[in-house]
ZAMARGU-4260 file (C-alpha; in steps of 0.2 Angstrom, whole numbers, plus 5000, padded with zeros to 4 digits):
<rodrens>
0) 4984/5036/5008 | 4971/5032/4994 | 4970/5016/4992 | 4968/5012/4970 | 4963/4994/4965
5) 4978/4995/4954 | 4988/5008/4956 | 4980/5017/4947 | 4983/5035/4946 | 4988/5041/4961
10) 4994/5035/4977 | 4984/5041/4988 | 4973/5046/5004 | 4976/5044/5024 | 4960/5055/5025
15) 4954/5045/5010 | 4960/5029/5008 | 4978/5028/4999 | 4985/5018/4982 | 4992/5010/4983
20) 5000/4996/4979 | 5012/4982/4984 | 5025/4983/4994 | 5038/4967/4994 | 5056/4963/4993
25) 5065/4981/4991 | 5072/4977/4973 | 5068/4985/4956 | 5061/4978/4938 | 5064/4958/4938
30) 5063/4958/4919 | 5075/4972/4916 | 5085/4978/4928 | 5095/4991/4923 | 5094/5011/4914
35) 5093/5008/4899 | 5088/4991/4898 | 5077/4993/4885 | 5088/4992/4868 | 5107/4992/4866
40) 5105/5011/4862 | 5108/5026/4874 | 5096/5037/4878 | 5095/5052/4870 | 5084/5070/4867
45) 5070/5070/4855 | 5053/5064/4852 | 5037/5061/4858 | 5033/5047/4873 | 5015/5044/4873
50) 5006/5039/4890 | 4990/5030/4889 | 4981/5029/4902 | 4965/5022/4912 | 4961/5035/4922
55) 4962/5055/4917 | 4974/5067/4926 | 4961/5076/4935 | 4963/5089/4943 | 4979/5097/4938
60) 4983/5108/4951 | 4997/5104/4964 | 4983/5111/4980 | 4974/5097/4973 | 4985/5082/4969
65) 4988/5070/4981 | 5003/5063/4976 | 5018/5051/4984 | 5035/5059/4980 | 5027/5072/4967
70) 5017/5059/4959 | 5024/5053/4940 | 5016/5062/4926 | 5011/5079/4939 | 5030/5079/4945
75) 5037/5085/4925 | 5028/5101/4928 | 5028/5103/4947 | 5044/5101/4958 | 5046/5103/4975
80) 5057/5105/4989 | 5061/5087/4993 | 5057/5073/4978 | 5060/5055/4977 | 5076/5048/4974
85) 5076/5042/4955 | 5084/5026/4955 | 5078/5008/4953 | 5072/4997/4967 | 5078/4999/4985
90) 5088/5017/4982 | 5075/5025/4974 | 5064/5025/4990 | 5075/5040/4997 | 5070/5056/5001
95) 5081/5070/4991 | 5083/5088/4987 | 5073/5096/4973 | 5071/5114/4974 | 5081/5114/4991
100) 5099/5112/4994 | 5096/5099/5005 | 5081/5087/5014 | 5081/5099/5029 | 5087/5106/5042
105) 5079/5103/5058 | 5081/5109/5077 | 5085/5100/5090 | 5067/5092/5093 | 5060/5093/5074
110) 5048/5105/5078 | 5056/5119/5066 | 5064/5113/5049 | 5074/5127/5036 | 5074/5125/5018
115) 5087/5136/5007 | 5082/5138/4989 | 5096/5133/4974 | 5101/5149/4964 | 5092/5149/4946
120) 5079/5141/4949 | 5063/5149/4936 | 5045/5146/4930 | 5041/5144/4913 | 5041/5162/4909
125) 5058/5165/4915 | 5055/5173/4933 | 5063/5166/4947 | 5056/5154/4959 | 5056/5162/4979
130) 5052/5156/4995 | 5037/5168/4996 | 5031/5158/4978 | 5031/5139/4988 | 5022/5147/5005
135) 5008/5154/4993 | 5007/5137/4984 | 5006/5129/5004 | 4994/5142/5008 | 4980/5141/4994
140) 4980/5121/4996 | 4971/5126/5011 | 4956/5134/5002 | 4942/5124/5002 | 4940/5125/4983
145) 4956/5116/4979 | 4953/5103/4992 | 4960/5084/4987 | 4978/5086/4993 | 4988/5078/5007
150) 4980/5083/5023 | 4996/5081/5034 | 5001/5103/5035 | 4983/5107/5042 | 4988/5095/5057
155) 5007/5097/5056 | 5010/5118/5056 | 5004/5128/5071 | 4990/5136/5069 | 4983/5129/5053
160) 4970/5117/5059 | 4956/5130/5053 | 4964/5141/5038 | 4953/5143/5026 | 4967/5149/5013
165) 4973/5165/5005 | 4959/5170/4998 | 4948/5171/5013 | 4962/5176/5025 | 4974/5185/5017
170) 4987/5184/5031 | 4992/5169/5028 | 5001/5154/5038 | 5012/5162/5050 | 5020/5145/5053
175) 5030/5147/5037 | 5042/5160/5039 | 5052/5168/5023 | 5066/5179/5029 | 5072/5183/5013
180) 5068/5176/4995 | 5079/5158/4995 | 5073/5153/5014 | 5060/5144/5021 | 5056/5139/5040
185) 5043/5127/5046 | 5036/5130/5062 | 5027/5111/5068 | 5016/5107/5081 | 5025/5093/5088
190) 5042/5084/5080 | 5041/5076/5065 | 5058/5068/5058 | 5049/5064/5042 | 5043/5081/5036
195) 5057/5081/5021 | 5046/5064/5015 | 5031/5076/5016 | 5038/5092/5006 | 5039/5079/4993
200) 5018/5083/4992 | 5014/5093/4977 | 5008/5108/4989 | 5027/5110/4991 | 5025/5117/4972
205) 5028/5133/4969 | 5013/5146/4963 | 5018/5165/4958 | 5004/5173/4966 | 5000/5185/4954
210) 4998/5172/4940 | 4984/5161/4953 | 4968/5160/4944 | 4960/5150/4960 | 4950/5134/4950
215) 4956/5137/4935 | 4974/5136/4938 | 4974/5119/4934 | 4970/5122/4915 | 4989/5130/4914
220) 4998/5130/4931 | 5015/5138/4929 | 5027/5125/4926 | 5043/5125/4937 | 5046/5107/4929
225) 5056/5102/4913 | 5038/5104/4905 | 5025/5115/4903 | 5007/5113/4899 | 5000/5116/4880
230) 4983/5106/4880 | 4972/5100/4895 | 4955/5092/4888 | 4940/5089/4899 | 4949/5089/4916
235) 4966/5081/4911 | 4960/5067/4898 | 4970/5072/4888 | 4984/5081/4890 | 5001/5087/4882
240) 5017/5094/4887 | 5031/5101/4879 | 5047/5107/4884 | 5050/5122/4898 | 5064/5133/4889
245) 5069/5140/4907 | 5071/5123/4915 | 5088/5120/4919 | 5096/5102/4921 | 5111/5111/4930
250) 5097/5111/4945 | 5090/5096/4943 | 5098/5079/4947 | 5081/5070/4947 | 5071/5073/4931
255) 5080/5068/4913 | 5066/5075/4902 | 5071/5066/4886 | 5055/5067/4875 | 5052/5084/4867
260) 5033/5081/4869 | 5022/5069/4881 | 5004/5066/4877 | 4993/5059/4890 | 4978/5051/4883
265) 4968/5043/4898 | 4948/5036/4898 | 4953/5020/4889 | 4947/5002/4894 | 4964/4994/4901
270) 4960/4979/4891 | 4965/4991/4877 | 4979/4998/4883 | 4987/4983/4884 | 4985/4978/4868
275) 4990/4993/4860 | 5006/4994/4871 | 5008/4974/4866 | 5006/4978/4846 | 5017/4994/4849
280) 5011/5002/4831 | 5015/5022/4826 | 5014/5032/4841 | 5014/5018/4851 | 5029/5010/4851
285) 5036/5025/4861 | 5020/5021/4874 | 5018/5019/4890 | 5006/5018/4907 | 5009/5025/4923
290) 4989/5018/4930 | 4985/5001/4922 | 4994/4984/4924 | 4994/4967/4914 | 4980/4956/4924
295) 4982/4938/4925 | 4976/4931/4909 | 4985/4946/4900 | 5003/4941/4910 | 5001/4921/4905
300) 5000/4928/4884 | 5014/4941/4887 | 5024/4927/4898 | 5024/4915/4882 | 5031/4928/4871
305) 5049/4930/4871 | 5050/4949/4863 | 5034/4956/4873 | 5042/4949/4890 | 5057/4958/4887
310) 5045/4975/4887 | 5036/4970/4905 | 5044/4982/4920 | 5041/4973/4937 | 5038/4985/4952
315) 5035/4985/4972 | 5028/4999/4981 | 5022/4999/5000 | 5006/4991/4999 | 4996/4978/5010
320) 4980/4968/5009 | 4974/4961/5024 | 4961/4953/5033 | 4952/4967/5046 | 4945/4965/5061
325) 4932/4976/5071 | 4934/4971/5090 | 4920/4978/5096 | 4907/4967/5087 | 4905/4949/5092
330) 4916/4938/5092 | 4929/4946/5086 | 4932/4955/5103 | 4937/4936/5108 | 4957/4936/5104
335) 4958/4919/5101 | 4943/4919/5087 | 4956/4932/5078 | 4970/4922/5081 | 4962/4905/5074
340) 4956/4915/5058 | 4973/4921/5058 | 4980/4900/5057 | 4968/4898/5044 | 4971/4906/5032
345) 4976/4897/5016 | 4988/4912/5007 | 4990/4901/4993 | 4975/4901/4989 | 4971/4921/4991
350) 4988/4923/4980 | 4981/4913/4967 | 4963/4923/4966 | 4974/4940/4966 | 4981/4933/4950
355) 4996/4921/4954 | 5014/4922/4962 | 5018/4934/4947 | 5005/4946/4954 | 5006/4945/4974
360) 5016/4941/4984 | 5013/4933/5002 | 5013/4945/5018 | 5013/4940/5037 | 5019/4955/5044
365) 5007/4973/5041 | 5022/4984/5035 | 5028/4981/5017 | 5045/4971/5017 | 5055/4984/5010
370) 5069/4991/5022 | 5065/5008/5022 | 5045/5003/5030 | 5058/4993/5044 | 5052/4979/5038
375) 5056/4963/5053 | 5051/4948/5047 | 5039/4938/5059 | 5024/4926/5057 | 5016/4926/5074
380) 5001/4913/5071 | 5011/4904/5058 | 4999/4894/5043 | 5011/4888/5032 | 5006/4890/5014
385) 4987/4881/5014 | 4983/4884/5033 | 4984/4878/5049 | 4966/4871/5051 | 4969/4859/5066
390) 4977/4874/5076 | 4963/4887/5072 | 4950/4873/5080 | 4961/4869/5094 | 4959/4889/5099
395) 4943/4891/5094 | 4937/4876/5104 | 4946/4888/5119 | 4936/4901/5115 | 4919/4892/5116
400) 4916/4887/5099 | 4921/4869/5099 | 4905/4866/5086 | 4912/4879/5074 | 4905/4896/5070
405) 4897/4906/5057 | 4905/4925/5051 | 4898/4936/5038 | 4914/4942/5026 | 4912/4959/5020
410) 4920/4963/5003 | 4921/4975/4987 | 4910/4969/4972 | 4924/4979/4962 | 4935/4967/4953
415) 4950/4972/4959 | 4958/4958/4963 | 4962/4964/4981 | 4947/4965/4990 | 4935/4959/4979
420) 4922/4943/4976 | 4937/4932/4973 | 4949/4937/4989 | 4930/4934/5000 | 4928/4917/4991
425) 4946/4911/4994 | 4945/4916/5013 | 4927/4907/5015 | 4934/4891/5006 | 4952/4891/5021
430) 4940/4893/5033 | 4928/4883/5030 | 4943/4869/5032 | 4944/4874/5052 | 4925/4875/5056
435) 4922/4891/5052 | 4908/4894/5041 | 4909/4915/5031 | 4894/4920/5023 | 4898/4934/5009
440) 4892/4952/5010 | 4898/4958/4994 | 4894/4978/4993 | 4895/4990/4976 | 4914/4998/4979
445) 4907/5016/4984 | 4895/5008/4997 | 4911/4996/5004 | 4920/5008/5009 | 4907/5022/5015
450) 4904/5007/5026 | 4920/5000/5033 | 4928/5020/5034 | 4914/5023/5049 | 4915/5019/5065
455) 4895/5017/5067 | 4893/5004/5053 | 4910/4996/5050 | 4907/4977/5051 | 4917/4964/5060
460) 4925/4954/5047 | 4932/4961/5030 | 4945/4965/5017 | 4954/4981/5017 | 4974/4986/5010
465) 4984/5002/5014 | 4997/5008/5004 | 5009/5022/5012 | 5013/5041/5009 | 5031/5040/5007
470) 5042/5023/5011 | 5041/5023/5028 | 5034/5014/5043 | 5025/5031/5048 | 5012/5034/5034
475) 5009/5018/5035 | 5004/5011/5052 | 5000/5029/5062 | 4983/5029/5051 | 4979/5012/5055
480) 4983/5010/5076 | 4987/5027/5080 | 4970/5027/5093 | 4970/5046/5091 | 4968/5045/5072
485) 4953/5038/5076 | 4939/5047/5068 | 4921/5047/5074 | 4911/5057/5064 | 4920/5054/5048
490) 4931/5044/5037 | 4941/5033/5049 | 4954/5020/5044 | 4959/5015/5060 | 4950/4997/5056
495) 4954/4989/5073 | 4948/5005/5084 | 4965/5002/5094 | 4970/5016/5107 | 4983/5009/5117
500) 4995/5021/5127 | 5009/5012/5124 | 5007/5011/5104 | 5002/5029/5103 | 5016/5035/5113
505) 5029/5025/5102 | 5021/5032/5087 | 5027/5049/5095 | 5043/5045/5099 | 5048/5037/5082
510) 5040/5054/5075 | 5058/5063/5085 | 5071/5055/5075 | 5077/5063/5061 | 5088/5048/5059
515) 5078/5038/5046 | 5086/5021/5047 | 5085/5022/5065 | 5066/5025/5065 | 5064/5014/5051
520) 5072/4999/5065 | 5060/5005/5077 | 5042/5004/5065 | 5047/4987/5062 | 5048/4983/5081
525) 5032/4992/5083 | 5022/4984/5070 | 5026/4966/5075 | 5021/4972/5095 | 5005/4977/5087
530) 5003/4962/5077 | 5003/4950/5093 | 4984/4960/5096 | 4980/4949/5081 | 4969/4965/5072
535) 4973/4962/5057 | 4977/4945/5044 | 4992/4951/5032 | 4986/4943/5016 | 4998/4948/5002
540) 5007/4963/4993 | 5003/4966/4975 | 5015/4964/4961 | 5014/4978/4944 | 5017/4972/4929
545) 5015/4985/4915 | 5022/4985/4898 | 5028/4997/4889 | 5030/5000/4870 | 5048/4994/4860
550) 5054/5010/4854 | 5057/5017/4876 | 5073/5017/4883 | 5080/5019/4899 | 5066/5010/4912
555) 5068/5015/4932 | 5057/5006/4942 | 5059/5012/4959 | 5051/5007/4978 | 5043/5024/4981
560) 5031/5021/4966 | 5035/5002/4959 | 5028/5008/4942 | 5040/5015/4927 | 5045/5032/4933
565) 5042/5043/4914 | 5054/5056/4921 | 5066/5045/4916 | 5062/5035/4902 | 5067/5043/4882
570) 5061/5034/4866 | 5066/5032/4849
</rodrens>
């Protein structure tokens, strides 16, 4: 999954490096925790809700997004078969139906799931939606033109690996089958019991082939959404949407689609983004931000003021930052020099450099503790809150280095407040308690992670997060420990190089069950069998914080995306 400093726009990249984002106690918005929490009024039709945004919506075409659960402002236009559940906190990181009847029907191994269309489904122009509509939208994400989406179907569908897309082979994916206009069937390499997680991906959308204008499709895809696109400037900066007349809310539980009008303005500094959402003045009291969240200094002002603290929505999304070791570099293929870094660590300080208790959130397992990750609670090489100092000599002293030792720290120059200068200095100053002395490599962001995503220069010691696909254990540790994800020759995210038998082949038969909650029970197991190899040091999950303006209503919060879901949301 991409991995934003923020959350920023989108979640995220397993081939890439994901969002997102922080992944703690499964609950929704602290400050207000309720639909329509917001004023005493209900939420009604009518308006305008105004999106300011950091970073633009680039890229406006569902081949290209890469999304979790449709992605916020790319899911009012683009619905799929599967979709995110939207409620607050914990139930909202359910998978549900969208354009399907259901989430899915698999055989008896999940190597072959069936969708069946609703009745009345249309585009913006009226024409119905079909089977044959989703499997061409499926199809041209292949094309090396619209690359940027999930990569999950080139690996997942049999016989996809080297599709090249409609346009170049105009046969298309036999994998997918459409036996009449209302039925899918996807035929999978091996079983996978969370595919209905992945038809959540904006290449589940729907494209009518004859309106596909390859690149260009982006500047007005067909809208199968309660929206439709009227304006997309300079590749999404700014962008407005108004309503789809053939959208129906008789098939569409998730989507409420209370503003008339959403206009997404994007390329602002976030220091001004919050200020405006704070002053809430003419269009922007009906404001919001699905990309930028209040920093520390920005959180202490809002704290302190009664009426602004009652407009900060408080999120949780599956997110981790952790300390990441490369075994085969000295010493870290030594368990024990692993082990006392991991005693070391002083969390309270790291949480305090990430912005404060408000912001993060302690971690000392890899998976999120959220229940549908199958979060198990464990702390195998316990420091307390400041560190274990005395125990991290005690095993370094068995490891040989009784007279200390001297690491080199690799880190982001970005200040992002996960895995940038202020993390690396928090870490050297813990360690520096046990004998351990970390000099810093701080590295431009683009050169920090060309380096620690390759096999041949990925150092020994550095920060790294993950943030997963869908809520689930899957997306989240196959990338990371699954030894045959490892990637040579590429972008590899496999930090620890680990390719054990036993771990892979546990990944496999998790990947069987169609029965969530059971898989989720077994992830958790998993992830603390793999946290006894000491390859990682979870740090701490971020916390978001955004505001939004006084005049919107009805704020959902959810664990799928941990940020205010606009799908929801209906102003003044």
């Amino acid at each position: 999954m991409r991995q934003p400093s923020v959350h920023r726009a989108r979640v995220a990249t397993v081939s890439l490096a994901l969002v997102v984002a922080a992944g703690a106690a499964a609950c929704g918005p602290k400050d207000n925790d309720a639909k329509g929490s917001a004023g005493d009024s209900a939420p009604h039709k009518g308006g305008t809700l105004t999106v300011l945004n950091s970073e633009p919506q680039t890229d406006f075409d569902p081949a290209r997004l890469y999304t979790s659960g449709g992605g916020n402002v790319p899911s009012l236009v683009f619905r799929t078969l599967t979709t995110r559940n939207r409620e607050n906190g914990a139930a909202g990181a359910e998978v549900v139906p969208d354009l399907a009847t259901d989430t899915g029907r698999p055989n008896k191994d999940a190597t072959v799931w069936t969708y069946t269309l609703k009745k009345g489904l249309a585009y913006e122009d009226g024409t119905p939606i079909t089977s044959a509509d989703i499997k061409y939208g499926i199809e041209r994400s292949f094309a090396p033109e619209l690359s940027g989406g999930a990569p999950y179907l080139r690996d997942w569908l049999v016989g996809a690996a080297d599709y090249q897309g409609p346009y170049k082979d105009k046969k298309g994916l036999s994998a997918i089958g459409t036996p009449d206009e209302r039925t899918l069937v996807f035929h999978l390499n091996k079983p996978e019991g969370e595919f209905p997680y992945l038809a959540t991906q904006t290449q589940f959308t729907p494209v009518p082939k004859g309106k596909d204008t390859g690149t260009k499709y982006e500047e007005h895809p067909v809208s199968s959404g309660p929206y439709k696109v009227v304006k997309n400037e300079n590749d999404g900066e700014h962008l407005v949407l108004e309503r789809n007349p053939h959208w129906s809310a008789a098939t569409d539980a998730e989507r409420k689609a209370y503003p008339d009008t959403i206009d997404v303005r994007s390329g602002l500094d976030s220091s001004v983004i919050n200020q405006r959402l704070s002053a809430s003045q003419g269009a922007d009291a009906a404001a919001v931000t699905t990309d930028t969240n209040l920093g520390p200094a920005e959180l202490a002002k809002v704290t302190g003021d009664k009426e602004l603290a009652a407009r900060v929505g408080t999120g949780h999304f599956g997110y981790t930052n952790y300390l990441a070791f490369n075994p085969t570099v000295k010493p870290f293929d030594n368990a024990k020099v692993r082990q006392a870094i991991s005693y070391a660590i002083d969390r309270s300080s790291v949480i305090n450099a990430a912005g404060g208790s408000a912001l993060a959130e302690a971690a000392t397992t890899y998976l999120p503790n959220q229940k549908s990750f199958g979060y198990e609670p464990y702390d195998l090489f316990p420091a307390g809150a400041t560190g274990n100092a005395q125990k991290a000599k005690e095993l370094l002293k068995q490891a040989g280095y009784g007279k200390g030792l001297t690491l080199t720290l690799t880190h982001s120059n970005d200040k992002n407040f996960e895995t940038s200068p202020e993390i690396a200095t928090a870490v050297q100053d813990a360690l520096k308690k046990a004998g351990i002395t970390v000099r810093l490599q701080g590295l431009e962001d683009n050169d920090y992670r060309d380096k620690i995503h390759s096999v041949k220069t990925e150092p020994g010691f550095f920060l790294a997060h993950w943030g997963a696909d869908w809520p689930s254990g899957g997306p989240f540790l196959a990338p990371i420990f699954d030894g045959r994800q490892i990637v040579k020759d590429g972008a590899n995210f496999n930090t620890g190089l680990l390719d054990d038998k036993s771990v892979n082949a546990e990944i496999d038969t998790i990947n069987k069950l169609t029965d969530l909650d059971a898989a989720a029970k077994r992830w958790g197991a998993l992830d603390k069998k793999i946290g006894e190899q000491a390859l990682t040091v979870p740090l701490f999950h971020p916390v978001y914080k955004r505001l939004y303006g006084k005049d919107v209503k009805n704020i959902v919060i959810s664990d799928w995306t941990g940020v205010l879901d606009i799908s929801q949301v209906s102003v003044k």
